[in-house]
N, C-alpha and C positions, 0 to 999 in steps of 0.2 A: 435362609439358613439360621439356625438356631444353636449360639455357642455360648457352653458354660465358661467358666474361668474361675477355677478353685486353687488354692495349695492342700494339697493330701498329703497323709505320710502314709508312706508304702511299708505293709509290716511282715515278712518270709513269715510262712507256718509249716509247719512240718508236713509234709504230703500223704494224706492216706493211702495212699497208692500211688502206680506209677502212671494212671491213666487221670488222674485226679487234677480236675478244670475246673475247681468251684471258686469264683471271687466273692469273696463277701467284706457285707458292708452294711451302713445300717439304714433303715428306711429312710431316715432324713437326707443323708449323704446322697441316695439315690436319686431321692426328689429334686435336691440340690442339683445334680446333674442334669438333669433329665434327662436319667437313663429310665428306657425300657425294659422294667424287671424280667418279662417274661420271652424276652431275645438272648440270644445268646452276643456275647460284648466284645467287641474289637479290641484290646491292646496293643498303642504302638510307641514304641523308643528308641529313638536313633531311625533306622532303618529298619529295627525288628519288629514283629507283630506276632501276635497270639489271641487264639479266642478263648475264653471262657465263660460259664456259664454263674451269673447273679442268683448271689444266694444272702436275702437280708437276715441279719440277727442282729440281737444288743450288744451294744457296743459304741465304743467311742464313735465320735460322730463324722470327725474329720480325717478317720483311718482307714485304710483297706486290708485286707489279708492275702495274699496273692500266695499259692504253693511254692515249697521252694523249689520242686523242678518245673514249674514253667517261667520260673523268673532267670532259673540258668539257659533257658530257649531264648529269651530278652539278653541273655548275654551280660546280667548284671551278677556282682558279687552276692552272695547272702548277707544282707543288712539290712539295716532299716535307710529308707531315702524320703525325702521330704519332695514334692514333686509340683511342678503348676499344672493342673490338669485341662484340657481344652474337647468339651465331647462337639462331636460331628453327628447330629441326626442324621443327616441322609446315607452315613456309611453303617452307623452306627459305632463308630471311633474315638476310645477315648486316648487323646494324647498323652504321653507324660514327656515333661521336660522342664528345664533344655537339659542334652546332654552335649559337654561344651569339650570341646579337643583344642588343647593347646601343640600349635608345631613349634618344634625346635630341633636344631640338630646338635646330637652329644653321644658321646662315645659309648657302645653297649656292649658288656661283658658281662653273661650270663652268672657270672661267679661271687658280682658286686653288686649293689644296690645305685642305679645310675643318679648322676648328677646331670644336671640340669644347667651347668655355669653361668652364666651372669644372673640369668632367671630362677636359678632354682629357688630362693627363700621368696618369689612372688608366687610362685607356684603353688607353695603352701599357704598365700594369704588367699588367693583365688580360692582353692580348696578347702579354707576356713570358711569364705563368704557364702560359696554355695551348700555347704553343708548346714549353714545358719537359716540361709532365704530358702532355698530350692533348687533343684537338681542334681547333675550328678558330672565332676570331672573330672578329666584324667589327661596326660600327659603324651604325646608320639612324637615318633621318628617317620618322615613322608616312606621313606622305604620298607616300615611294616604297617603301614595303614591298610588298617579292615583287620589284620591279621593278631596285632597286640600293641598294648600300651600299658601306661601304668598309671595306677591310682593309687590313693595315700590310705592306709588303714595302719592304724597303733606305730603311726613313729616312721613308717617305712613305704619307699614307694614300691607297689607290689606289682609283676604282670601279670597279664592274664589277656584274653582276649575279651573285648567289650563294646559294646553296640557302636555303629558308627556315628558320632556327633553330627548334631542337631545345625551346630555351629563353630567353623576354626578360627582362633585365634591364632596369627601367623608371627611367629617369634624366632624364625632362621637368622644367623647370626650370620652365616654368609651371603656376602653377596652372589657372588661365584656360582653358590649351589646354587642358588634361585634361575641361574643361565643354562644348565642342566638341561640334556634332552631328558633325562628321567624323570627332574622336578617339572618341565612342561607338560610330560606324559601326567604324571600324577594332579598337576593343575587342568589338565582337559578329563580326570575320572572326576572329580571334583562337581566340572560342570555335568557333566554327565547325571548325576545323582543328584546334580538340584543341592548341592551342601554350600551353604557362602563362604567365603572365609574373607575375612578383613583384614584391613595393613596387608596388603596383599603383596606387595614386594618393598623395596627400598627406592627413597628418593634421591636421584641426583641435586646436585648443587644447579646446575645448568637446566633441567626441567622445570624446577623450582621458582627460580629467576624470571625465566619466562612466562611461567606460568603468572605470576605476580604484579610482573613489569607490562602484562598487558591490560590490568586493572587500573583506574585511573586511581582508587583510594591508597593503595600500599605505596607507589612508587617515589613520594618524598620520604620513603622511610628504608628505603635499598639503596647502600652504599653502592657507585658504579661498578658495573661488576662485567666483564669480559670473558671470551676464554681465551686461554692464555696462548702468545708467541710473542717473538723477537721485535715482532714491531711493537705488541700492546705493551710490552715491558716500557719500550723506550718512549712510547707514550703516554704510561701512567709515571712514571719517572719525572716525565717533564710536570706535572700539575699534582704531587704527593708526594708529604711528606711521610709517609705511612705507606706499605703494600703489602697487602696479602695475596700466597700464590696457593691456591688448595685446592686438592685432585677433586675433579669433578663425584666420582664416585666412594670417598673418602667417607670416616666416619671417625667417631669418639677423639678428635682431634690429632690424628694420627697424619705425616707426610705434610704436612705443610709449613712455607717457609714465609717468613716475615721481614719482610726488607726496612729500613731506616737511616732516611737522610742526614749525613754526618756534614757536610760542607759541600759545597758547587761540585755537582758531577760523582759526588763519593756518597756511596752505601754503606752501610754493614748488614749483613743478615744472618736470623737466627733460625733454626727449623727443631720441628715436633717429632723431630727422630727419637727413638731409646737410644741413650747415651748414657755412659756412668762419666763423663768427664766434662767438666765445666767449658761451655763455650767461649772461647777465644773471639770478640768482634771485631776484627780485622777491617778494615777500610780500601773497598773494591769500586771499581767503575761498573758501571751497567750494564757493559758490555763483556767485565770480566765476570761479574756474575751470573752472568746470563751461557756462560760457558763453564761455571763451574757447577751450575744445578740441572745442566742438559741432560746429563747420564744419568741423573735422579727421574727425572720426569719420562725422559726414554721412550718418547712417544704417546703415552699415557694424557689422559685428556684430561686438562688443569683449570681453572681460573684465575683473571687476576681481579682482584677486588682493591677499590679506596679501604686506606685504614682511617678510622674514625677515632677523635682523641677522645675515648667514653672515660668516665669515673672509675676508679679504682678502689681500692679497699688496703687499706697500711701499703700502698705502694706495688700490690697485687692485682692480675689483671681479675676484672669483675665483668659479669654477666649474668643473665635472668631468663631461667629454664621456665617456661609456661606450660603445663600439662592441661590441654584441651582432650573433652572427650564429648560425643555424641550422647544423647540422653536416651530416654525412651520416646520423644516427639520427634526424634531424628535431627535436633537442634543442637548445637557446639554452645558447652558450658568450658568454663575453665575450671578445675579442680585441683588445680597446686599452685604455689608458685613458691620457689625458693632461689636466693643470690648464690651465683655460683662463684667461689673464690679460687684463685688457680695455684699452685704450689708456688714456691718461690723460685725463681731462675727460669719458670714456665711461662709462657705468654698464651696459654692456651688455660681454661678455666675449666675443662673436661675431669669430669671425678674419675676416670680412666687414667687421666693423667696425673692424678696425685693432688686434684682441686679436692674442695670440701666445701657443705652449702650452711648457708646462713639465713633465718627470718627473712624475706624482704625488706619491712621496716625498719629492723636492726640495721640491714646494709645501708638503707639508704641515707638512714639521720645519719651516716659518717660525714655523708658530703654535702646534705640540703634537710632544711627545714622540716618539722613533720607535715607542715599543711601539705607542699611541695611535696613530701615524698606521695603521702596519702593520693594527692594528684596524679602522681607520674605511677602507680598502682592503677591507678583507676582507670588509665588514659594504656596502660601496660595489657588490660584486659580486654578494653574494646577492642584493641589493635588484635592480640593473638585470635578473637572469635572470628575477626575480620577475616584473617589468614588464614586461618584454619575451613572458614566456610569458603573460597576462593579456591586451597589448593585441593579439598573434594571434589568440588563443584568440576575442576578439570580433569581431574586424575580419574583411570580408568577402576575400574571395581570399587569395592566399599572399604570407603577410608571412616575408622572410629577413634582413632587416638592421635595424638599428633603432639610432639615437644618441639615448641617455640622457643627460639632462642635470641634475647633482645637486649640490647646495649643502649647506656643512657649518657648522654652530655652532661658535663656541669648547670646547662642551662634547662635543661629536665627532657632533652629533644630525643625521642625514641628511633634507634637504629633495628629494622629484621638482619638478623646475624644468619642464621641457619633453621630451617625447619627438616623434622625427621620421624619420620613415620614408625621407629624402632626407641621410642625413648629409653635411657637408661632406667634400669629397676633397681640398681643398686640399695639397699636397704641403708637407712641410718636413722636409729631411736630406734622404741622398743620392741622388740620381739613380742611376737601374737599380736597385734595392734595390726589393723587390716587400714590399708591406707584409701583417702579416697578416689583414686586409680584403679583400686581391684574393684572397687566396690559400684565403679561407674564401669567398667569391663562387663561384668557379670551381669549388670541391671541390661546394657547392649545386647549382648550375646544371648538373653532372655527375651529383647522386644524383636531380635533378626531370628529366634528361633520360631517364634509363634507368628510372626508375619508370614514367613516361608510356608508354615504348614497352611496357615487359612488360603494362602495362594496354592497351594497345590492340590488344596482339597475343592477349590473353586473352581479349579482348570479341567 
């Protein structure tokens, strides 16, 4: 099999008619391809296709002309797109792509221009990158897919209906929906069609665990971790000075409660509820506590975890978000890392919860040496690749992102806190500035879309 691999930019020309199928392009471009001048040429995008018929003339070299009514048959807007091209001799097919579909769920009213909530300003970084490198994307809801989504032109996201993506990125915000008979309908059309979609659901705390705890490298770096009842209470009680109790299926630091030994047999604890009122630490037995957070938990499947006495920041709880992403080798880089600092009266370090993040280096010279910090970086890095390759490796579909979250001792000894297959995107610094998350997203979504097609054109 014989495949090209170009970037073209696709250029609308006005149609001389309405039967009008001429692609043109210049003799080089063609050669480059190795297309067949005197066939007639397969175009295909997303799921759509159209033929038309090669017509060389002068002209730019690495441009096409394509009508604008057979590019509204492709389902694309009138623009210009910049595209990776891949021909297939044996169908005579030349691909264009990726076209990349972000899921997410947000409220749609035909009267307003939708938002996107926690994601919408990565939306537009995504949408910057690929307008830069190549291809073409846009934004849905699972319950009109195929039917319409939105893409960004002059400032605004626009509907319309448009080719089905190449490739999903899966960015539901609920849990809940993803448990949906309609979202499992719509995850078996999915299969159906041969479309991947990664970060394919959310992780528990208790999957996670396991998942981890049956490797032999991770497991001196997982505080003990249970799921939670009456007896593990009165068991981590006896051997911790510290406990954390957090709902198994919990997120952004949300429902969980923090215990601390005040004298022989006496608690206090504090929880990650929304409150406007200063908590009161009162001084409970184990067993009184253990009956006053029962109606909280309510059956709901909890853990209890060792608390860990990690480094702080001015007396603030601190932690270290790791953003790992898959490459184009299919190999886990890490691409951020920033100290996450927690609000004050917080013991949770979640930018949801009123945290804000800091340099790494900067956090760390508060409480060790640069050589030491420089180390506990570098020792912060092999461990999340470690993880991040471990919890793919078990986890069903195709995991591409993954936020690592790791706590550090005075003595520089590294704790896994939480892994989360949904990292936050919350934006901080400058606007327009494409971070490198989107930019490792988009190179992904570009090596799973042209893998997919050589496999389907192979099959």
């Amino acid at each position: 099999m014989s495949v090209s691999l170009s970037t073209i930019t696709i250029v609308p020309r006005k149609s001389a008619n309405k039967n009008d199928s001429l692609i043109q392009m210049s003799i080089q471009l063609a050669q480059e391809l190795q297309l067949e001048i005197d066939r007639v040429l397969k175009i295909s995008v997303g799921k759509k296709s159209i033929h038309l018929q090669i017509q060389t003339v002068e002209m730019v070299n690495d441009e096409i002309y394509i009508p604008e009514n057979r590019l509204k048959e492709l389902c694309l807007p009138i623009q210009k797109y910049k595209f990776r091209a891949s021909f297939r001799t044996e169908s005579q097919t030349l691909f264009l792509g990726p076209v990349i579909g972000l899921l997410t769920d947000f409220h749609i009213n035909e009267k307003e221009e939708p938002h996107f909530r926690s994601v919408h300003t990565f939306c537009g970084e995504l949408h910057q990158e690929v307008s830069e490198k190549s291809g073409f994307f846009y934004v849905f809801a699972y319950n009109e897919f195929s039917s319409q989504g939105y893409y960004f032109e002059n400032g605004s996201w626009i509907p319309s209906e448009l080719p089905m993506p190449d490739v999903i990125y899966n960015r539901i915000h609920s849990r809940r929906l993803e448990q949906t008979k309609q979202f499992k309908n719509f995850r078996k059309k999915l299969n159906q069609l041969n479309i991947p979609i990664f970060n394919d659901r959310f992780l528990s705390k208790w999957e996670v665990y396991e998942q981890l705890n049956q490797e032999v490298y991770p497991r001196s770096f997982i505080p003990e971790t249970r799921i939670y009842s009456e007896e593990s209470l009165h068991e981590f009680a006896e051997k911790y000075e510290t406990i954390f109790i957090k709902p198994v299926h919990g997120s952004q630091g949300r429902n969980i409660f923090k215990l601390l030994k005040a004298d022989d047999n006496q608690y206090t604890y504090q929880t990650s509820f929304r409150t406007n009122t200063k908590q009161v630490l009162n001084k409970f037995s184990i067993e009184e506590i253990y009956q006053q957070i029962q109606p909280v938990i309510n059956n709901k499947l909890y853990i209890i975890q060792e608390g860990i006495p990690l480094v702080t920041f001015e007396n603030c709880a601190m932690d270290f978000r790791v953003l790992c992403h898959k490459n184009q080798f299919n190999l886990w880089e890490v691409t951020s890392i920033v100290a996450r600092i927690s609000a004050e009266e917080e013991f949770v370090s979640n930018i949801a919860r009123g945290g804000k993040t800091l340099k790494p280096l900067n956090a760390l010279s508060t409480c060790m040496n640069k050589r030491k910090s420089l180390e506990v970086l570098t020792r912060m890095k092999e461990l999340s690749i470690e993880t991040a390759s471990i919890i793919s490796k078990h986890s069903p579909g195709i995991t591409g992102e993954l936020g690592i979250d790791i706590g550090v001792e005075q003595d520089g000894k590294l704790w896994l806190i939480e892994v989360n297959s949904k990292p936050s995107k919350n934006f901080e610094g400058d606007l327009g500035k494409i971070r490198p998350s989107a930019k490792a997203i988009i190179q992904f979504c570009t090596t799973l879309c042209f893998d997919i097609t050589t496999l389907m054109e192979e099959s």
